[in-house]
Structure formats: C-alpha cells, structure tokens
N, CA, C and O atoms as CSV, one atom per row, in Angstrom:
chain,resi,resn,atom,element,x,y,z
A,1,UNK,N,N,-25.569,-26.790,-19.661
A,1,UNK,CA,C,-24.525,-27.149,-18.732
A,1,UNK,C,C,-24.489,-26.155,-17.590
A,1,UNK,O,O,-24.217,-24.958,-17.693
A,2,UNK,N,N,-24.748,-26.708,-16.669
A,2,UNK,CA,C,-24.622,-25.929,-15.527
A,2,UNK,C,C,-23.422,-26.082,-14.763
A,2,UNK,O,O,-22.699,-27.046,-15.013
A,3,UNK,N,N,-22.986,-24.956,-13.525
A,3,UNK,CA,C,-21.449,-25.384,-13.486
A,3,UNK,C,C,-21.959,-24.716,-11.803
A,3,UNK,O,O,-22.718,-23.808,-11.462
A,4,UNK,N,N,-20.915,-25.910,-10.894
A,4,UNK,CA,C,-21.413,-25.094,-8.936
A,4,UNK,C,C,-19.834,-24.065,-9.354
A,4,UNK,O,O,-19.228,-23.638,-8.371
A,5,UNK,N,N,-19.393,-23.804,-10.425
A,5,UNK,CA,C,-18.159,-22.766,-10.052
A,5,UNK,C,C,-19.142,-21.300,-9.962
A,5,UNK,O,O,-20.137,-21.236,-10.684
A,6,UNK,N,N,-18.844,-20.309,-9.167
A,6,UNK,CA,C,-19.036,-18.594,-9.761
A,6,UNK,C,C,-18.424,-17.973,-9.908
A,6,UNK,O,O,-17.221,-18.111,-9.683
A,7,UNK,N,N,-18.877,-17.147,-10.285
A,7,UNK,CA,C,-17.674,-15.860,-11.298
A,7,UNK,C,C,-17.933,-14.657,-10.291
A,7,UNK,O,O,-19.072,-14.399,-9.904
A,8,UNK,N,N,-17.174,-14.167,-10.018
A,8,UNK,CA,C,-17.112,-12.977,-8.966
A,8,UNK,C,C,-16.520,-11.733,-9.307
A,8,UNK,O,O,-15.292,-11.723,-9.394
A,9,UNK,N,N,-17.084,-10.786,-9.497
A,9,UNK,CA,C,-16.528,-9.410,-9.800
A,9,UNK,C,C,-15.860,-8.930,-9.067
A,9,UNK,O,O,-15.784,-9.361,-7.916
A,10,UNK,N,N,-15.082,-7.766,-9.540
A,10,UNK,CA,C,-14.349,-7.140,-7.935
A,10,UNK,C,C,-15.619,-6.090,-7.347
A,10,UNK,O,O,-15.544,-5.839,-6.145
A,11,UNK,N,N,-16.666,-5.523,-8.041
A,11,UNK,CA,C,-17.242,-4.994,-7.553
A,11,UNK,C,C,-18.143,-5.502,-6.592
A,11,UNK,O,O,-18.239,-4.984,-5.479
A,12,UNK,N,N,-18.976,-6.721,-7.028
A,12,UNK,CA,C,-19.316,-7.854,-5.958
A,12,UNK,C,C,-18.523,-8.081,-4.582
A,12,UNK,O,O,-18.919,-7.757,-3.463
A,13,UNK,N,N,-17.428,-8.652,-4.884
A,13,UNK,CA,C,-16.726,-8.558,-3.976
A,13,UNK,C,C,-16.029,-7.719,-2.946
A,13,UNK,O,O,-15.901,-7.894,-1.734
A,14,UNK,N,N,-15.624,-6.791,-3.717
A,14,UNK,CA,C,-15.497,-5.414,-2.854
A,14,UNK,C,C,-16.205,-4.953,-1.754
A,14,UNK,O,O,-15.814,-4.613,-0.637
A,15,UNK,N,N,-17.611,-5.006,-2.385
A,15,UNK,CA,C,-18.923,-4.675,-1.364
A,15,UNK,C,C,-19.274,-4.742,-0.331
A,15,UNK,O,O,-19.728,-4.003,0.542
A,16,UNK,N,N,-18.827,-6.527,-0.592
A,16,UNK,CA,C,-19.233,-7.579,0.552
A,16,UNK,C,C,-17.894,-7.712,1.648
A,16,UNK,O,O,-18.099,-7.892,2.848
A,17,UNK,N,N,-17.029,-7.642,1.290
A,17,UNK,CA,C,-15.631,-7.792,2.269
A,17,UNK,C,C,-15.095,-6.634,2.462
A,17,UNK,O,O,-15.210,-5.734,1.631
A,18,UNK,N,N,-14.492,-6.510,3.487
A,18,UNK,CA,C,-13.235,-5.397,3.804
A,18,UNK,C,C,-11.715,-5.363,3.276
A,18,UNK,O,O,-10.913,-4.430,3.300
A,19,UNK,N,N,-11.525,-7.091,2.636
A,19,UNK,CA,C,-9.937,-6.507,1.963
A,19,UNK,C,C,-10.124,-6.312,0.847
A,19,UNK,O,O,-11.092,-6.734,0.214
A,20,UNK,N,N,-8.863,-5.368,0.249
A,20,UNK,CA,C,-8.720,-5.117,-1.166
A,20,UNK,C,C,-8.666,-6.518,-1.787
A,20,UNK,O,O,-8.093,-7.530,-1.385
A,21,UNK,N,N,-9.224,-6.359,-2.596
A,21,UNK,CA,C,-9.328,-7.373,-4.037
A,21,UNK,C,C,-8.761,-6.988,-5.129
A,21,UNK,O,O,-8.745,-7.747,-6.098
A,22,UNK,N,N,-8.269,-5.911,-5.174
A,22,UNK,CA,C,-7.786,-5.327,-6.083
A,22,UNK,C,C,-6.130,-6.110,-7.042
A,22,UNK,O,O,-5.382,-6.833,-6.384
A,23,UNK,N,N,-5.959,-5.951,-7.850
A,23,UNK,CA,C,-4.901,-6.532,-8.668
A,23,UNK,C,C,-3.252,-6.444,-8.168
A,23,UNK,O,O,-3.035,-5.791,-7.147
A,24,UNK,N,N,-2.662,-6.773,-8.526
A,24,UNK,CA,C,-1.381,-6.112,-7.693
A,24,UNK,C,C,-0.415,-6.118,-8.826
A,24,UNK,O,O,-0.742,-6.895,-9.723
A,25,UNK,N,N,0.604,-5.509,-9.006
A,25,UNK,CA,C,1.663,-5.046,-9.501
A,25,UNK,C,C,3.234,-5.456,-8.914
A,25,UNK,O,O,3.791,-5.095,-7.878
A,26,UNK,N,N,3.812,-6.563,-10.263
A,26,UNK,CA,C,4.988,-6.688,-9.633
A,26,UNK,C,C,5.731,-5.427,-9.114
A,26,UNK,O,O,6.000,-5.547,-7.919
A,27,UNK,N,N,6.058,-4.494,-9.544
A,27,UNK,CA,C,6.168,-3.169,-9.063
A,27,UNK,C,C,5.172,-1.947,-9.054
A,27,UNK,O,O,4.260,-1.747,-9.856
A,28,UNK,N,N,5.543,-1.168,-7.966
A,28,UNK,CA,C,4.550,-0.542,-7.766
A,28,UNK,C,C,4.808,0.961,-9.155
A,28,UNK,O,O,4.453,2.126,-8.970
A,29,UNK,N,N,5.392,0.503,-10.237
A,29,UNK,CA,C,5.725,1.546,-11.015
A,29,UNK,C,C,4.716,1.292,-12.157
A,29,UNK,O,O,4.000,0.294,-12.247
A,30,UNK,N,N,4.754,2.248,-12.948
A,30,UNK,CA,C,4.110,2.161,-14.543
A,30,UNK,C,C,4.842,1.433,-15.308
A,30,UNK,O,O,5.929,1.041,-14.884
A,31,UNK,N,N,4.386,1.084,-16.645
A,31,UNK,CA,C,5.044,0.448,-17.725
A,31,UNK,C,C,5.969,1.616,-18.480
A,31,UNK,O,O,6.997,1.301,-19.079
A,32,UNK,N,N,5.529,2.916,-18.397
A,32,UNK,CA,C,6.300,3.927,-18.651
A,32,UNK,C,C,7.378,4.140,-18.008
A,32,UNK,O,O,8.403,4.399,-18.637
A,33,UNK,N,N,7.379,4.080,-16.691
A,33,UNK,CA,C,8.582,4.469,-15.556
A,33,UNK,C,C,9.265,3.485,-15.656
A,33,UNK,O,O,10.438,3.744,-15.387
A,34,UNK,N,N,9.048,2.202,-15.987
A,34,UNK,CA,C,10.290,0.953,-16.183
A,34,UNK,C,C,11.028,1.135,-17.188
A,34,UNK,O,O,12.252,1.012,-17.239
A,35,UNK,N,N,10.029,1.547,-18.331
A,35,UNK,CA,C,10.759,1.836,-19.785
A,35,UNK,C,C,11.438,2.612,-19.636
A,35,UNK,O,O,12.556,2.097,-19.610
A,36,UNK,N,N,11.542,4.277,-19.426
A,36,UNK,CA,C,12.164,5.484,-18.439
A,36,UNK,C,C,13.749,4.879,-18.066
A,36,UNK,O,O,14.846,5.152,-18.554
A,37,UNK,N,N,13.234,3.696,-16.701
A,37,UNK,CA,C,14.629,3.479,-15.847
A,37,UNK,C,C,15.706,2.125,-16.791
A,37,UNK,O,O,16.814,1.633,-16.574
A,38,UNK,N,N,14.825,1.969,-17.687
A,38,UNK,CA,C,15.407,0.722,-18.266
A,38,UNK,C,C,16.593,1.579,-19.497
A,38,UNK,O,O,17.817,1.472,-19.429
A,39,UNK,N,N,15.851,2.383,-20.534
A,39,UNK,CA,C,16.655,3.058,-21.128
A,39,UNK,C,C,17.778,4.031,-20.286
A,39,UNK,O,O,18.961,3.835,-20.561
A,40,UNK,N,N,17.488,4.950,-19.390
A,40,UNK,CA,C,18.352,5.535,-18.693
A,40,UNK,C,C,19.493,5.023,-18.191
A,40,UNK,O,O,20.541,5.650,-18.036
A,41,UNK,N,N,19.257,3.638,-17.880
A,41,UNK,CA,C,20.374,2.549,-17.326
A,41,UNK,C,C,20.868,2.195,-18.596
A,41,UNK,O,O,22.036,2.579,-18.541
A,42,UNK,N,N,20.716,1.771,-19.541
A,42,UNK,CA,C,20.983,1.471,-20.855
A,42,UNK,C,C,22.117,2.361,-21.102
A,42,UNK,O,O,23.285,1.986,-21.206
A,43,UNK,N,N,21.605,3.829,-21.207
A,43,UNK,CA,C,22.614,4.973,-21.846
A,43,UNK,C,C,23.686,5.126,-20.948
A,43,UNK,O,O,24.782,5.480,-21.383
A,44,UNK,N,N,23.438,4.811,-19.245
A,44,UNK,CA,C,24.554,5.377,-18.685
A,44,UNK,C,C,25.460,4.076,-18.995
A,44,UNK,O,O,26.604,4.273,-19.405
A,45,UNK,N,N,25.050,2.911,-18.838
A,45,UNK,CA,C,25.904,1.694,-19.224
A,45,UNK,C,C,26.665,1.571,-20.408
A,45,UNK,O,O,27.699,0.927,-20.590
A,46,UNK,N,N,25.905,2.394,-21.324
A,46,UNK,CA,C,27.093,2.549,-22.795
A,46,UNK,C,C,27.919,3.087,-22.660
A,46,UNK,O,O,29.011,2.683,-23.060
A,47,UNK,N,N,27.699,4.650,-21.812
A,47,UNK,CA,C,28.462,5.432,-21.498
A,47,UNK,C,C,29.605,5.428,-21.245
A,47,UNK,O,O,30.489,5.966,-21.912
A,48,UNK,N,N,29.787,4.553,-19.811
A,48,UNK,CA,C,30.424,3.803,-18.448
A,48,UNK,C,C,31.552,2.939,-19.851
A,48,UNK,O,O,32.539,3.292,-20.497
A,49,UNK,N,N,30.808,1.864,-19.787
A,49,UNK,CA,C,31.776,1.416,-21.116
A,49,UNK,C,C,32.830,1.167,-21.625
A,49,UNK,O,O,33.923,0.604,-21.558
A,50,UNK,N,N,31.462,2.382,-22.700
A,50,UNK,CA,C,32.615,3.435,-24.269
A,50,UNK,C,C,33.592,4.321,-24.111
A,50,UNK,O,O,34.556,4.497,-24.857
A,51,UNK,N,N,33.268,4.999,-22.906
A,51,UNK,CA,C,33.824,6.537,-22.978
A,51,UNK,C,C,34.920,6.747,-21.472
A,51,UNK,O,O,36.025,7.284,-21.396
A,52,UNK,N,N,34.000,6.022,-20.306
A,52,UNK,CA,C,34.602,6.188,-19.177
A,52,UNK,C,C,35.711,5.513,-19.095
A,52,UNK,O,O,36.657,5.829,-18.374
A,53,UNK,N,N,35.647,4.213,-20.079
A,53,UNK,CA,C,36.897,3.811,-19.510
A,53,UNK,C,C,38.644,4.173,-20.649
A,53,UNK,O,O,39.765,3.666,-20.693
A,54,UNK,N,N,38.133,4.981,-21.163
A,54,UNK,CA,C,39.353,6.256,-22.081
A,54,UNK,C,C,39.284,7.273,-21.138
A,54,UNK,O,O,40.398,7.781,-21.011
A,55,UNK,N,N,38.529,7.735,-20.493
A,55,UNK,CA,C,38.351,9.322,-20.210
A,55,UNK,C,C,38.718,8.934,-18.291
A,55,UNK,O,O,38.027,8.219,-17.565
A,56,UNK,N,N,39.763,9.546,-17.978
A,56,UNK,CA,C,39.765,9.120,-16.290
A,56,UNK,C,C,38.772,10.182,-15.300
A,56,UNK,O,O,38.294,9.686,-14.279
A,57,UNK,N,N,38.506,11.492,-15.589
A,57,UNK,CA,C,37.639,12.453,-15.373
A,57,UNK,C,C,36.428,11.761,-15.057
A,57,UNK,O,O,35.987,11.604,-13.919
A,58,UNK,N,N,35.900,11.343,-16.150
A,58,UNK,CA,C,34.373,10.158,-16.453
A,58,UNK,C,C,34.415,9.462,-16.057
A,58,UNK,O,O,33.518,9.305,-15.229
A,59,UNK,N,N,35.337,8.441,-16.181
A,59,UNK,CA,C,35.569,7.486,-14.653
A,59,UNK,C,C,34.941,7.883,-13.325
A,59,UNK,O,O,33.950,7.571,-12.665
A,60,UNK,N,N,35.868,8.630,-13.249
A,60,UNK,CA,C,35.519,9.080,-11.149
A,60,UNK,C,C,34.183,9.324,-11.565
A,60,UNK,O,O,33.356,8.415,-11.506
A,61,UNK,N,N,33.887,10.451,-11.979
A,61,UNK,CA,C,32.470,10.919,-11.787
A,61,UNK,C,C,31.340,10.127,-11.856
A,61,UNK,O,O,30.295,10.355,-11.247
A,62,UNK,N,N,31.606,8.940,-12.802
A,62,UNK,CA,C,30.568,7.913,-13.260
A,62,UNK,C,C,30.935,7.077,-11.915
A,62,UNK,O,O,30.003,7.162,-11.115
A,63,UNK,N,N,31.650,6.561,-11.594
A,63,UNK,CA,C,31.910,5.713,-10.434
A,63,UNK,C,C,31.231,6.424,-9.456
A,63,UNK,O,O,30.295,5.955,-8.808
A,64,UNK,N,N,31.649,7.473,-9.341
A,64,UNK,CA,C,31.141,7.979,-7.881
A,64,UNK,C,C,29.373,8.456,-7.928
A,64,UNK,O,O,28.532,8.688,-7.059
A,65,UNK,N,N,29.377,8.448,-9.117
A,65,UNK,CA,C,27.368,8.754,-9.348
A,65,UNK,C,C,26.854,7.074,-8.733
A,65,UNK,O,O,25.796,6.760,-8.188
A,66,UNK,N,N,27.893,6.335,-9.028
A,66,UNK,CA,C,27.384,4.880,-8.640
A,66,UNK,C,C,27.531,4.292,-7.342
A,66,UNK,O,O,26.928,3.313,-6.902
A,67,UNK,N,N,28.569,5.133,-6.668
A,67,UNK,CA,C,28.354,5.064,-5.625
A,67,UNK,C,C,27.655,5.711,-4.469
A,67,UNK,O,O,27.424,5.098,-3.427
A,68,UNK,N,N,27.370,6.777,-4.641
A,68,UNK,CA,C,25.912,7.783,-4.425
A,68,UNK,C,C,25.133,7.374,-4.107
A,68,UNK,O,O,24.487,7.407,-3.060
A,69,UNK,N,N,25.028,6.607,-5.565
A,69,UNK,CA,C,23.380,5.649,-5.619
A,69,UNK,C,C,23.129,4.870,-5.078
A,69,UNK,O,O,22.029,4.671,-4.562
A,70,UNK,N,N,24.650,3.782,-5.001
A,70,UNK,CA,C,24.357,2.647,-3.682
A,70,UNK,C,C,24.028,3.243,-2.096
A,70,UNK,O,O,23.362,2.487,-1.388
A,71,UNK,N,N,24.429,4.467,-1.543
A,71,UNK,CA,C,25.082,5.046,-0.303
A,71,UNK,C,C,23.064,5.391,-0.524
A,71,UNK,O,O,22.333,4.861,0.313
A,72,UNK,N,N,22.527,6.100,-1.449
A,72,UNK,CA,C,21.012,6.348,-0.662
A,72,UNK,C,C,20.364,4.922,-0.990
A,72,UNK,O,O,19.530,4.595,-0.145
A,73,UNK,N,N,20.534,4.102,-1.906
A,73,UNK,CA,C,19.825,3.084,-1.575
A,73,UNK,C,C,19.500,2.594,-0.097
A,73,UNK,O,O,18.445,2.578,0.538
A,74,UNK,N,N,21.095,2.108,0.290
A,74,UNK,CA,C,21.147,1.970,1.991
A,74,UNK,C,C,20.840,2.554,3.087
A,74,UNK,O,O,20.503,1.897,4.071
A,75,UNK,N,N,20.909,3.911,3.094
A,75,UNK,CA,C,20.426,4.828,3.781
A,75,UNK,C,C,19.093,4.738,3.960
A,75,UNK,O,O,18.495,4.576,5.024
A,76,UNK,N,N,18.393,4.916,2.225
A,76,UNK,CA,C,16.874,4.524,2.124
A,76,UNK,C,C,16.053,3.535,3.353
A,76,UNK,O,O,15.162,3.634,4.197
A,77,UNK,N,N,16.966,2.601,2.835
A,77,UNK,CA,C,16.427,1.120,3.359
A,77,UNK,C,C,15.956,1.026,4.953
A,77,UNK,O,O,14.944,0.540,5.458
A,78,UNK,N,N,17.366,1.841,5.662
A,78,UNK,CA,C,17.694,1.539,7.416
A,78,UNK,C,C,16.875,2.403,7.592
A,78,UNK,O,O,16.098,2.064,8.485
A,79,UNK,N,N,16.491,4.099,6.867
A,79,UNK,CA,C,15.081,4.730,7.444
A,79,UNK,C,C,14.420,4.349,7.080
A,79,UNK,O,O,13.561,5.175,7.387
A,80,UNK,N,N,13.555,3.108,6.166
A,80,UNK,CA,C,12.910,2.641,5.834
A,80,UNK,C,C,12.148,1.610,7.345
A,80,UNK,O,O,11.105,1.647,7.999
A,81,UNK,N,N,13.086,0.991,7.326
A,81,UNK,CA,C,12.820,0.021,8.986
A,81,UNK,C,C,13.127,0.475,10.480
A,81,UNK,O,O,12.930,-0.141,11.528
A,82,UNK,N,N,13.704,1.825,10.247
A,82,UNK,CA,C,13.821,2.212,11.710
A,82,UNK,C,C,12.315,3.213,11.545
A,82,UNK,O,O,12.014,3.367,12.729
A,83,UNK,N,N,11.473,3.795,10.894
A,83,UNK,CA,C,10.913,4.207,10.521
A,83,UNK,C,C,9.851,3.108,10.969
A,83,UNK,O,O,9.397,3.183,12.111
A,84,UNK,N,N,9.461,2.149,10.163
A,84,UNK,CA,C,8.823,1.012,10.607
A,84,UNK,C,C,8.875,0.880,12.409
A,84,UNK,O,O,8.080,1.198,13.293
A,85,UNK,N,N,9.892,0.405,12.403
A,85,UNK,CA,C,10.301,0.145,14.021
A,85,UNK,C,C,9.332,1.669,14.866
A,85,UNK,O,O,8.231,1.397,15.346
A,86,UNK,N,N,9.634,2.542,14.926
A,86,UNK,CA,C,9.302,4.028,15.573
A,86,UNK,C,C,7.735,4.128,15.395
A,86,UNK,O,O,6.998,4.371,16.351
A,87,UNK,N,N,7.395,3.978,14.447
A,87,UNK,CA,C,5.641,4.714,14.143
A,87,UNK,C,C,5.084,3.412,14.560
A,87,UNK,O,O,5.458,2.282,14.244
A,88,UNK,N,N,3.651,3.965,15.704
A,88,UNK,CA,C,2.753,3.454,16.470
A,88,UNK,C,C,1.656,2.756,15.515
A,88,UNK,O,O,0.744,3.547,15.275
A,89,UNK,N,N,1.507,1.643,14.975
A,89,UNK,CA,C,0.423,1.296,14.392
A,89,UNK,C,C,-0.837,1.238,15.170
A,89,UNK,O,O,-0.832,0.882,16.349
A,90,UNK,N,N,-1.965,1.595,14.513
A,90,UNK,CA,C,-3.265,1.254,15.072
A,90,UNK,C,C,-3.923,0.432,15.499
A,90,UNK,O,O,-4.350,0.095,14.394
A,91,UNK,N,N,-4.726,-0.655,16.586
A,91,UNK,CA,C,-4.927,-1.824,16.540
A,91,UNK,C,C,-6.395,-2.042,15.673
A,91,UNK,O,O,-7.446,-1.424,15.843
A,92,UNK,N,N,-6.121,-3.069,14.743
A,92,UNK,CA,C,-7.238,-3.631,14.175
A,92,UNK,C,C,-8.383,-4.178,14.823
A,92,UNK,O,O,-8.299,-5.271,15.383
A,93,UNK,N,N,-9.481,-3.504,14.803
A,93,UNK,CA,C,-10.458,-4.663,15.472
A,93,UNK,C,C,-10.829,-5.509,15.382
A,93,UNK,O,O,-11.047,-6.289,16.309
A,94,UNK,N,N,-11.166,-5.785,13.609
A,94,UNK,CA,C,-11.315,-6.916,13.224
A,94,UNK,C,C,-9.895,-8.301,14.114
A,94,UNK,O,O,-10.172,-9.301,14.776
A,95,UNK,N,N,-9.000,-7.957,13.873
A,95,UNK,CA,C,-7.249,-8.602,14.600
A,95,UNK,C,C,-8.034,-8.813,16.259
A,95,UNK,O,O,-8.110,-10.024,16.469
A,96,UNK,N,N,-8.301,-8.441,16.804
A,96,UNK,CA,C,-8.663,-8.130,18.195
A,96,UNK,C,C,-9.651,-9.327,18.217
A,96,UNK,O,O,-9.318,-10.386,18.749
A,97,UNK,N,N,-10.947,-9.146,17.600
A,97,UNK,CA,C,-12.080,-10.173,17.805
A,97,UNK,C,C,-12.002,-11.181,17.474
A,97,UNK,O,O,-12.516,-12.076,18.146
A,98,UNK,N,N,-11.263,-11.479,16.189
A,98,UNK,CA,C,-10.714,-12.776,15.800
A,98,UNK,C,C,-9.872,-13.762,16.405
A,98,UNK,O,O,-9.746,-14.960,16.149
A,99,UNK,N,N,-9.303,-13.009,17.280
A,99,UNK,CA,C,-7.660,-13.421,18.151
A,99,UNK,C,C,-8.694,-14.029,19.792
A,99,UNK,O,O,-8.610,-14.965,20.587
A,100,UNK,N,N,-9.317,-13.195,19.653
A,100,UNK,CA,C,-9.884,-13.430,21.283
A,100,UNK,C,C,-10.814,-14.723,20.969
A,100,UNK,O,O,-10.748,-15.809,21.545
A,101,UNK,N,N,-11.615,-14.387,20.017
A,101,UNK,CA,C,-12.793,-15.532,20.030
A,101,UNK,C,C,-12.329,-16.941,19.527
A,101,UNK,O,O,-12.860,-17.980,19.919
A,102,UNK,N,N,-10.903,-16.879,18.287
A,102,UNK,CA,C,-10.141,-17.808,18.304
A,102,UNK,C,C,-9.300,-18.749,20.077
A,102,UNK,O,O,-9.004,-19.931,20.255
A,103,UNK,N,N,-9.225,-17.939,20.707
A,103,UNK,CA,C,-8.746,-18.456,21.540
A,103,UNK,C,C,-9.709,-18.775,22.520
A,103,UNK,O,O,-9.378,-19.658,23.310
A,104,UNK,N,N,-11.101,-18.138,22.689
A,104,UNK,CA,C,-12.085,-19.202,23.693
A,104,UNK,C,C,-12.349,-19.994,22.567
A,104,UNK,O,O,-11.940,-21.054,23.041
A,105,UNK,N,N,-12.691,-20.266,21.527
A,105,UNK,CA,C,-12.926,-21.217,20.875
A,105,UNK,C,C,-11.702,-22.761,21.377
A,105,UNK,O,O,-11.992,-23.895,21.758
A,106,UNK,N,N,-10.340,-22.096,21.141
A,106,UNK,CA,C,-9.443,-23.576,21.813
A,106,UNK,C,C,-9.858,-24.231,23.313
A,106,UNK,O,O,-9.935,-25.393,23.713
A,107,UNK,N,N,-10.146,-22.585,24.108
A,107,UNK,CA,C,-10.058,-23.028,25.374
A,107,UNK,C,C,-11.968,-24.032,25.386
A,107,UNK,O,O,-12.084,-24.980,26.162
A,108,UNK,N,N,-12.847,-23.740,24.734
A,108,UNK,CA,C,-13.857,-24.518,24.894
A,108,UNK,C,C,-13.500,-26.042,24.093
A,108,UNK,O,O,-13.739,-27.146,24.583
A,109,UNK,N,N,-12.880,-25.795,22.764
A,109,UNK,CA,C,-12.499,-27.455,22.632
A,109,UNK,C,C,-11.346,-28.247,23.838
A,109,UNK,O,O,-11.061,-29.428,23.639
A,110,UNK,N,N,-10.884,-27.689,24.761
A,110,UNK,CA,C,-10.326,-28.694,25.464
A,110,UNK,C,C,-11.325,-29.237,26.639
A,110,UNK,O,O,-11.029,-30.224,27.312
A,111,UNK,N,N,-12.426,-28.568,26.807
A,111,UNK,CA,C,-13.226,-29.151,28.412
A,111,UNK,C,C,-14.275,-30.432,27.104
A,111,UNK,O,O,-15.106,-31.222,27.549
C-alpha cells in the first residue's frame, strides 16, 4: 500500500523553511510551575476561607495581598502594550518582497 500522504519531521522541515515548526504550549509555563501555582492558590483559598473570615487582621491582609495582585496584574498589562506601542520593530524582508511582488502581481492581472 502505497500512500501520496508524507510524514515530515521537524528536522526536515526546519531545514528547509524559516518558521518555527516547533510545538507550542498552552502556556508558556512547565507542568511543574502550574502544579506550584495551582497548589499555592489552593492553600491561600483555604486559608481566605477557614481562618480569614474569623480573624479580621487576616482579612485585610489577605484582601489586600489580593488586591496587590490585581493592581500589578494591570499595571503589568498597560507596560506590557505601551511597551509594545514605543519599541521600533525591525522590517522583515521576507514581509517587504512578498508585499511588493504581491502587489505587481495584482497590478499585472488587471492589464
């Protein structure tokens, strides 16, 4: 049985092309570092709870660790895209030759 499908390695492939082929990751974390943030969230959530909501001290402090966390999330984020916005990207050449020769290509299908 012969088959027109092929089987393509990433090393094959790699070779021959310029983009990554490489695998991707719903997150860019380990299976360790999820496990890590998954239990850590776990314990402070029992915590929060069991304890914070007898103890008014633990309260604030637990509240306000949570609000911390939201305040650099956000922070994160806006230098995240003003950051984006500010830094000069490089122009692609490949982007350049493709774009140009795409477009005499239209302008020769209209004559």
């Amino acid at each position: 049985m012969s088959s027109s499908a092929k089987i393509y390695s990433v090393e094959s492939a790699a070779s021959g092309m310029d983009k990554n082929v490489a695998a991707y990751r719903a997150t860019p974390l380990s299976t360790r570092q999820i496990f890590a943030a998954t239990v850590t969230l776990s314990i402070f959530s029992f915590l929060y709870l069991v304890f914070a909501q007898k103890h008014a001290l633990l309260f604030y402090i637990m509240t306000g660790l949570i609000g911390v966390y939201i305040l650099f999330v956000y922070a994160s984020g806006i230098g995240a895209v003003l950051y984006m916005v500010a830094r000069e990207y490089p122009e692609n050449e490949f982007d350049c030759k493709s774009s140009s020769s795409s477009s005499r290509e239209l302008e020769e299908s209209k004559f």
